[in-house]
Structure formats: structure tokens, C-alpha cells
C-alpha positions as CSV (number, residue, x, y, z in Angstrom):
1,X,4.2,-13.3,30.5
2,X,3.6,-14.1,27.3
3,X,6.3,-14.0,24.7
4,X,6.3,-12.1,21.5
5,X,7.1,-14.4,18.8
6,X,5.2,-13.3,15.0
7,X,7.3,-10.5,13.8
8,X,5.7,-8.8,10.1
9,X,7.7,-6.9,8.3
10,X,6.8,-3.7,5.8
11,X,8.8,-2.5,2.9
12,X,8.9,-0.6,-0.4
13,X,11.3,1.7,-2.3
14,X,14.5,1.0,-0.9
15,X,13.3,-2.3,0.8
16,X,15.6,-5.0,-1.1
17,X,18.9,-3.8,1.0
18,X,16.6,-3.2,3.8
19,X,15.4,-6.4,4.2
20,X,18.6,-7.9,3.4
21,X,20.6,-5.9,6.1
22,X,18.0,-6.5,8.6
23,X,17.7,-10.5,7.7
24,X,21.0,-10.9,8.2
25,X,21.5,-9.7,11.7
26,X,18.7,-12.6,12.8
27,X,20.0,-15.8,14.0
28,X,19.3,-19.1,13.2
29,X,17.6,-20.1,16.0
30,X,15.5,-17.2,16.7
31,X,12.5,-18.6,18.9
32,X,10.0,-16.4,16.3
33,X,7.9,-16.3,12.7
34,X,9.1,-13.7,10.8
35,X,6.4,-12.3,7.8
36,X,7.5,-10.0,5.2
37,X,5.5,-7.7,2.6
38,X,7.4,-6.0,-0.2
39,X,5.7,-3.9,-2.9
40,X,6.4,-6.3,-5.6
41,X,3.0,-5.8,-8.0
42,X,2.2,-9.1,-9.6
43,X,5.6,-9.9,-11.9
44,X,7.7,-13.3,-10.5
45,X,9.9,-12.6,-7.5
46,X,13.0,-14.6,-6.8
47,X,13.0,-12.0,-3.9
48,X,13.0,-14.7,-0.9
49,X,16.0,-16.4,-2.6
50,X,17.8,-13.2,-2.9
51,X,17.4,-13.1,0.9
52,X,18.4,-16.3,1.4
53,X,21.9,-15.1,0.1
54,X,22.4,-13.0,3.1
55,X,20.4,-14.8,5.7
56,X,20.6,-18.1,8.2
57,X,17.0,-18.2,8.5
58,X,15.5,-20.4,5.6
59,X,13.4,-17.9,3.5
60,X,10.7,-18.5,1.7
61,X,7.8,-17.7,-0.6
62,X,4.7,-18.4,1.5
63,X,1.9,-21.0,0.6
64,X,-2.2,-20.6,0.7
65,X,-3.2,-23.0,3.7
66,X,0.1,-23.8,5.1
67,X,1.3,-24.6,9.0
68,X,3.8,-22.0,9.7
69,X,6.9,-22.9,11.5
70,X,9.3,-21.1,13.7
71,X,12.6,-19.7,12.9
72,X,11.5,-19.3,9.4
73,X,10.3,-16.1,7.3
74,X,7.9,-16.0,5.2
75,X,7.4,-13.8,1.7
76,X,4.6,-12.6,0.6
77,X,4.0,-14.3,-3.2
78,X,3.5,-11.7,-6.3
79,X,-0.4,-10.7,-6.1
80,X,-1.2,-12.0,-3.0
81,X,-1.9,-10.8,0.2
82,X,-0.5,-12.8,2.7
83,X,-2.9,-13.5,6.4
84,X,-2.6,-15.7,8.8
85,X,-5.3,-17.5,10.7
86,X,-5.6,-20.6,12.7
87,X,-1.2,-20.9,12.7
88,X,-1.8,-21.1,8.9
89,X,-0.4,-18.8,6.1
90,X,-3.4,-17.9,3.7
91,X,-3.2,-16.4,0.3
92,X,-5.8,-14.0,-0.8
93,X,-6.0,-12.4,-4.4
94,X,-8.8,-10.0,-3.2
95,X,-8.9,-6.1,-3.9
96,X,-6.1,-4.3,-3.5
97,X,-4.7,-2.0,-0.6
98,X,-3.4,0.9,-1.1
99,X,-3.4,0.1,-4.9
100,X,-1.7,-2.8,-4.7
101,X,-1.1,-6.3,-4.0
102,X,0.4,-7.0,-1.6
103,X,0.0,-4.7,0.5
104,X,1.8,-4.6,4.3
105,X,-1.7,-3.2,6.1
106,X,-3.6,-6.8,5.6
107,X,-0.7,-8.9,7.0
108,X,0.4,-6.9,10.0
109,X,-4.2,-6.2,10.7
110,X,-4.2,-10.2,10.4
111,X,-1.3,-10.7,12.9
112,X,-2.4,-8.3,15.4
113,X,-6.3,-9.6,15.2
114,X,-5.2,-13.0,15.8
115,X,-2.0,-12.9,18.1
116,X,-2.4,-9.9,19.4
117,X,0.5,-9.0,22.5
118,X,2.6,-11.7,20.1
119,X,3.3,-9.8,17.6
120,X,6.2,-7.4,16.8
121,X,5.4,-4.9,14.0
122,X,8.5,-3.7,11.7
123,X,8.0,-0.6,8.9
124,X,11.1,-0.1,6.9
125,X,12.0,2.5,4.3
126,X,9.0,2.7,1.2
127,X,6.6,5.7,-0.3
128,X,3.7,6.4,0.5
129,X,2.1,4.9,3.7
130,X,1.2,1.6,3.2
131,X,2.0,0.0,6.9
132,X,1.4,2.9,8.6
133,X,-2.7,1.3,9.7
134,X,-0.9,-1.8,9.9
135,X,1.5,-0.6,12.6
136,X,-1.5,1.1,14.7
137,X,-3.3,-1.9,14.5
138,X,-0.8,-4.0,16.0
139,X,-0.5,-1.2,19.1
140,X,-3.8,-1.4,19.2
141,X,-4.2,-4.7,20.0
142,X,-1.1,-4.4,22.1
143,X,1.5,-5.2,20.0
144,X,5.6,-3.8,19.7
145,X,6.1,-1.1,17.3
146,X,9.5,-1.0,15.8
147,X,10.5,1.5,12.5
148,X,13.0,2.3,10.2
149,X,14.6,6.1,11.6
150,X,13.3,7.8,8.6
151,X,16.5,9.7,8.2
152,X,18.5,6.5,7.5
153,X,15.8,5.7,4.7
154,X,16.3,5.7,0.7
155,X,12.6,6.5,1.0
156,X,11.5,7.9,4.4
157,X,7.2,8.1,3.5
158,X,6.8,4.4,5.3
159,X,8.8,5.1,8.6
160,X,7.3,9.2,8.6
161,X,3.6,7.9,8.2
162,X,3.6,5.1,10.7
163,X,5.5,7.5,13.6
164,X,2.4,9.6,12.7
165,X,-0.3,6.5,13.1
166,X,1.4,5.3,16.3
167,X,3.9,5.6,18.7
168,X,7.2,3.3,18.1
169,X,8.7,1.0,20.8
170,X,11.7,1.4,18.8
171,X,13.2,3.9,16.5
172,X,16.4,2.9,14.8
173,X,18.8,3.1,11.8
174,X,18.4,-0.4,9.8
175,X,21.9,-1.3,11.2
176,X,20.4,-1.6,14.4
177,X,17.2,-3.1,14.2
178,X,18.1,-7.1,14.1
179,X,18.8,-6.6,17.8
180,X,15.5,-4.9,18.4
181,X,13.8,-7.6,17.2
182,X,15.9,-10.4,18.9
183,X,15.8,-7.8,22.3
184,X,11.6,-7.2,21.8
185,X,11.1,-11.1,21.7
186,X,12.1,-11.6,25.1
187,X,9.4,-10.9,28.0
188,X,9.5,-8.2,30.2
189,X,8.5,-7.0,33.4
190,X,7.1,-3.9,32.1
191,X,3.5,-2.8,31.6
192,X,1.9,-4.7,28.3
193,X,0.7,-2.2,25.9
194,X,-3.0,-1.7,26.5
195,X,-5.6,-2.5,24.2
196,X,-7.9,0.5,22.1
197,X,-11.2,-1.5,21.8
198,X,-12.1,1.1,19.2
199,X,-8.9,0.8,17.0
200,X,-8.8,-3.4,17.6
201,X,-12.5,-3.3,16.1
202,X,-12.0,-1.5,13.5
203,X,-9.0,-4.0,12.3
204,X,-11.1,-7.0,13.4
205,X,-13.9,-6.4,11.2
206,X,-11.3,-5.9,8.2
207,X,-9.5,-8.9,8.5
208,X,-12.8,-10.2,8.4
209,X,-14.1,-8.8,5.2
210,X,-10.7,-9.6,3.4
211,X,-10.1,-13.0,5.0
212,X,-13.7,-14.4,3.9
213,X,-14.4,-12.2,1.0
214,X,-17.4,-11.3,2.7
215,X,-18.5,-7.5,3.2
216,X,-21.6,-6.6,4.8
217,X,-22.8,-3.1,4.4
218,X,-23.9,-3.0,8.4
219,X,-20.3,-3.7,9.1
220,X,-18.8,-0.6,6.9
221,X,-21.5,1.1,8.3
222,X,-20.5,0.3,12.2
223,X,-16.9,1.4,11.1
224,X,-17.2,4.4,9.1
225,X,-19.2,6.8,7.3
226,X,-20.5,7.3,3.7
227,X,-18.1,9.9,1.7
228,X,-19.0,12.0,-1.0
229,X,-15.6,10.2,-3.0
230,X,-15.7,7.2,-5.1
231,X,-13.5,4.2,-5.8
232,X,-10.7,4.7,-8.3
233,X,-10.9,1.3,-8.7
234,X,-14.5,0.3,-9.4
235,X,-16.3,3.3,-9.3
236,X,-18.4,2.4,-5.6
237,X,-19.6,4.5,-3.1
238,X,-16.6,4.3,-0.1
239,X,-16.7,4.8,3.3
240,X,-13.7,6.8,5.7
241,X,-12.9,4.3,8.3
242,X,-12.0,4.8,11.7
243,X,-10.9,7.9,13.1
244,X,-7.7,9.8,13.2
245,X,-4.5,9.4,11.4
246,X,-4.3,8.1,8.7
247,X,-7.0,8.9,6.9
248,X,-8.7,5.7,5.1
249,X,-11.4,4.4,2.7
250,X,-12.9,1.4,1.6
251,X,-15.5,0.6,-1.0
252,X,-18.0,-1.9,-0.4
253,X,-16.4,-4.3,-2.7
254,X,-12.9,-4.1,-0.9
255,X,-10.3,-1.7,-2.2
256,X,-9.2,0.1,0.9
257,X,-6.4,3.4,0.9
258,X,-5.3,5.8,2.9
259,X,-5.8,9.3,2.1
260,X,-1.9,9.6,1.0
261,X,-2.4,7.1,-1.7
262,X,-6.0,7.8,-2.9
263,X,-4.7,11.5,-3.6
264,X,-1.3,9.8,-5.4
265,X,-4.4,8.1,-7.5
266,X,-6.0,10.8,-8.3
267,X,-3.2,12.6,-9.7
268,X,-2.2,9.9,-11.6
269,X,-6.1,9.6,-13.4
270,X,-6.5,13.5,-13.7
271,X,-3.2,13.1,-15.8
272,X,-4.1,10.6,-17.6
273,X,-7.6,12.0,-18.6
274,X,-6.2,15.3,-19.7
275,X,-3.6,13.2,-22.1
276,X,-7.0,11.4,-23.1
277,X,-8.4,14.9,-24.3
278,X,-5.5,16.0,-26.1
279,X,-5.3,12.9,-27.9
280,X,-8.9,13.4,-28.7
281,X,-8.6,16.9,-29.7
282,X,-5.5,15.9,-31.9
283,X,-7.7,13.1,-33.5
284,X,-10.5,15.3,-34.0
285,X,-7.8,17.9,-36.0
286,X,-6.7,15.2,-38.3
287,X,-10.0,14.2,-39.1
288,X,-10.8,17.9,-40.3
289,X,-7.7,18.7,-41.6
290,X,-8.2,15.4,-43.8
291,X,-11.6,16.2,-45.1
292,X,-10.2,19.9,-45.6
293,X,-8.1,18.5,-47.8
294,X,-10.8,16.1,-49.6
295,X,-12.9,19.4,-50.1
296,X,-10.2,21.3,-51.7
297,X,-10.3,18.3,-54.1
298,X,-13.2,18.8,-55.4
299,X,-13.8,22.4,-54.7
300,X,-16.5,21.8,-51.9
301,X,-16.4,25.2,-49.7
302,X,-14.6,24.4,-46.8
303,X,-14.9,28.1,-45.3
304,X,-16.5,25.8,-41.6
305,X,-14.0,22.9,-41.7
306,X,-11.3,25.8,-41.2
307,X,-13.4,27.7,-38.6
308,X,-14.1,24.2,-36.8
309,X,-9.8,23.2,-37.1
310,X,-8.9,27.0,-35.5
311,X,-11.4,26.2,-32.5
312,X,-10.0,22.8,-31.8
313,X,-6.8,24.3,-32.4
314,X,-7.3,26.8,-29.6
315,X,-9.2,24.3,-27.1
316,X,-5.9,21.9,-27.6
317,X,-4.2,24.9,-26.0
318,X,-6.7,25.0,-23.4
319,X,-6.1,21.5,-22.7
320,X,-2.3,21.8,-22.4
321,X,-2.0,24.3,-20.3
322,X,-4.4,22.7,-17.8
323,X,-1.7,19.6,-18.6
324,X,1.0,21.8,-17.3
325,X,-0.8,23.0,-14.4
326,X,-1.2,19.2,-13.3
327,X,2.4,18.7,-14.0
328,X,3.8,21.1,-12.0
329,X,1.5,20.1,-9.2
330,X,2.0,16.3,-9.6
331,X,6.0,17.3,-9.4
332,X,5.2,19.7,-6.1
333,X,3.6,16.5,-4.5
334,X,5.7,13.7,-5.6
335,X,3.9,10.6,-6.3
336,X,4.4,6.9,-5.7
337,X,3.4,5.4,-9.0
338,X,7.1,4.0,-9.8
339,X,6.5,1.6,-6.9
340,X,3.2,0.2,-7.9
341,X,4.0,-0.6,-10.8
């Protein structure tokens, strides 16, 4: 039977003690590759030598093009996603996931495309649910599950949203999940997890379009269907792919997101638009109350420069109370922007 031996490794808010407890508890010799994303945005990371403080396993930043060995983990850089193909590490700077870069869902699609039954996927504590298409993509191409018990998180959104993707092999506090990934490396005698041609499709033709940079409109076509939403990012057309939970999208030049963090988005530019107009009303009173005063000068009648100051006056008002309404909504929701940025 063939042995699992690429383990990949998702984490976020809360990750850094994660990822530490979790290193630690490997040993040395462990006959396996182990691949780790953290939300890290694009600022330097001495994150894999933080790790190496608390782990016998050398750790490292991982390299564009380079044969990966066993008993080693591997980092993803800042602004990279990390992929593998042909036993290489590769390095992509294409469009985000999820609104950022890395993201988890391109490394664990890339594993599971490529290796398939090999591969053990782990989703630790984070926001949001970055992972969570990741981890059903490794089932899907009959991969182990293994996540974080959500109630042993410092953020539980990861671990909650890839339970709701997929089912879990294992389900454990983070004290416990070294040995689950030591235990899920040897073979069994028990029934491989079967394959869903549907789901392993759907991640194939992914990896594809953000391993070679190449995205056919046939292919998004083949995978999803056209929405009526647009791309926070660039402003394309985007397509839902796939079916079920989560919910994703992807524009036709490569952003992809789930549903989760497309909405966080969209909160975050609706607030930032109405801070836009209130700024411009407050712009627009200045201006007026300025040449107000310039007409007073010289004894101009001003009589419409005060009628124009009380209406923008009163559409300022307008403007902050729809401000407050999106507040108190964006604090009902939550969001993840701390972690993307």
C-alpha cells in the first residue's frame, strides 16, 4: 500500500504557537515532507527560524525550482504561493487567494493533484477559511484530513470551515496532533479514501491555471458558472466554482475566494467608500465655507453659498449614519482584515 509521506500544513491567527507546538512533537527522522502556509502578507519572515527553535526537523524558507527532500519542512516565503510539481518546490507571485499571498488552498490543491493518496492535509487555528477548499481537495483526491478541534483554537474560523468542506480523519486539540501525523504516515489495511472525479477536476484544472499562469476561459467555463459579482480585485467578471461548500469564485485573471472572504472584502470597501464620501462632503464644506468667507470680503451676496453649505451639511449626516449602520454590521460579522494585513 502506498505510504502517505507530503504532509501541508494551514495556519493563520493563532498559527505561530500552533505551528510551533505541533513541530515540535515531529521527530527527526520522520520518513515525510512536511509544507507549511502561514498568513504572513508580503513583509520579511524569520518565521522558519523561529520554528527551528522548537523543532528537530531543519526548517526552512522554501526556494522556486528546488528538489525537496525528506524529513524537512518547508515555509512558504512572504508573497509567494508555494506548489509543488515534478518533486520540486515552485514559487508563484500570481493573484492572490483569498486576498492574500500565500494562501494554504494553492499548496494543499497542488499536493493533492500531484500526490494524491500521499498526502496528509493539516488545518490549524486562523480566520476566515482559507484551507477549508484545500482540505476537500486533498479528500478528494483521496487524501488524510486531519484539523485543529476548533474549541482548542485562538481563532476557530480555519478548523470550523474545513469540518464544513470535508470530513476529518482526525480531529484533535494541537497537543495531540504530532502523533496524528506520525500515526497517519504509516499504511493501513483499511479502505483508501475514494476519489470524487468531480471535486479532483475541479482542483486539477486550478493548479493548472495558477501553476502556468495560464487561464482559458473554456476551462472556467467547464468548472463553474458566470456570476452577476465582480472582482474586488481587478474589477472582472468571476465565475462560482464547483459545487457545495464552500462557496468560491474566480476571476478570469486569477483571484479566487470563498464566499467567507469575498463578503469580509466587501465590508471592508463599502467602509472605506463611505469614509471616501465623507471626506468628500467635508472637502466640499471647506471649499464653501472658504469662498463664504472671500464673499463677505468684498460684500458679494452669498445668500447660495449658505444654502449650498446647509445641504452638504445635512447629506454629511446622511452619510454618517449610513457609516454607522456599516459599523455596527461589520462589528456583528467580524472580519478578518487584521490577518491580511
Amino acid at each position: 500500500m502506498e505510504r502517505r509521506d507530503i504532509v501541508v500544513v494551514a495556519a493563520s491567527t493563532g498559527g505561530l504557537e500552533a505551528l510551533k507546538q505541533l513541530f515540535g512533537a515531529l521527530p527527526r527522522d520522520m520518513p515525510a515532507t512536511v509544507f507549511a502556509v502561514m498568513h504572513i502578507g508580503a513583509h520579511p519572515s524569520i518565521l522558519p527560524a523561529i520554528l527551528q527553535s522548537t523543532c528537530d526537523l531543519p526548517v526552512r524558507h522554501a526556494c522556486d525550482g528546488e528538489v525537496f527532500a525528506q524529513s524537512t519542512i518547508y515555509i512558504a516565503p512572504p508573497d509567494r504561493h508555494l506548489l509543488l510539481f515534478d518533486g520540486k518546490t515552485l514559487l508563484s507571485n500570481g493573484p492572490k487567494e483569498n486576498f492574500t499571498r500565500p494562501a494554504a488552498d494553492p499548496l494543499f490543491r497542488s499536493a493533492a493533484v500531484l500526490h494524491g493518496r500521499r498526502v496528509i492535509g493539516v488545518v490549524l487555528t486562523g480566520d476566515l477559511d482559507d484551507g477549508a477548499a484545500g482540505l476537500k481537495a486533498v479528500r478528494a483526491c483521496g487524501g488524510y484530513a486531519i484539523v485543529q478541534d476548533p474549541t482548542d483554537c485562538r481563532s476557530p474560523s480555519m478548523p470550523i470551515n474545513a469540518l464544513r468542506a470535508t470530513t476529518a480523519d482526525v480531529v484533535a486539540p494541537i497537543a495531540e496532533l504530532g502523533a496524528a501525523i506520525v500515526n497517519a504516515l504509516e499504511p493501513t489495511m483499511n479502505s483508501p479514501q475514494p476519489r470524487n472525479q468531480t471535486d479532483a477536476l475541479v482542483a486539477e484544472t486550478e493548479d493548472r491555471m495558477i501553476r502556468t499562469g495560464n487561464i482559458e476561459l473554456a476551462e472556467l467555463e467547464a468548472i463553474g458558472a458566470r456570476s452577476a459579482l465582480t472582482c474586488p480585485d481587478c474589477g472582472g467578471v468571476i465565475w462560482r466554482i464547483g459545487s457545495g461548500f464552500p462557496l468560491r469564485y474566480r476571476c478570469h485573471t486569477g483571484h479566487a475566494f470563498s464566499a467567507v472572504s469575498l463578503e469580509d472584502e466587501q465590508r471592508r470597501q463599502s467602509e472605506n467608500a463611505i469614509w471616501q464620501a465623507i471626506r468628500g462632503k467635508e472637502e466640499r464644506i471647506f471649499l464653501a465655507n472658504e469662498l463664504l468667507e472671500q464673499g463677505k470680503q468684498v460684500r458679494n451676496d452669498v445668500s447660495d453659498l449658505v444654502a449650498r453649505i446647509a445641504t452638504l451639511e445635512d447629506a454629511k449626516a446622511s452619510v454618517m449614519r449610513i457609516l454607522q449602520d456599516c459599523l455596527a454590521d461589520n462589528a456583528t460579522c467580524g472580519t478578518g482584515e487584521a490577518e491580511r494585513r
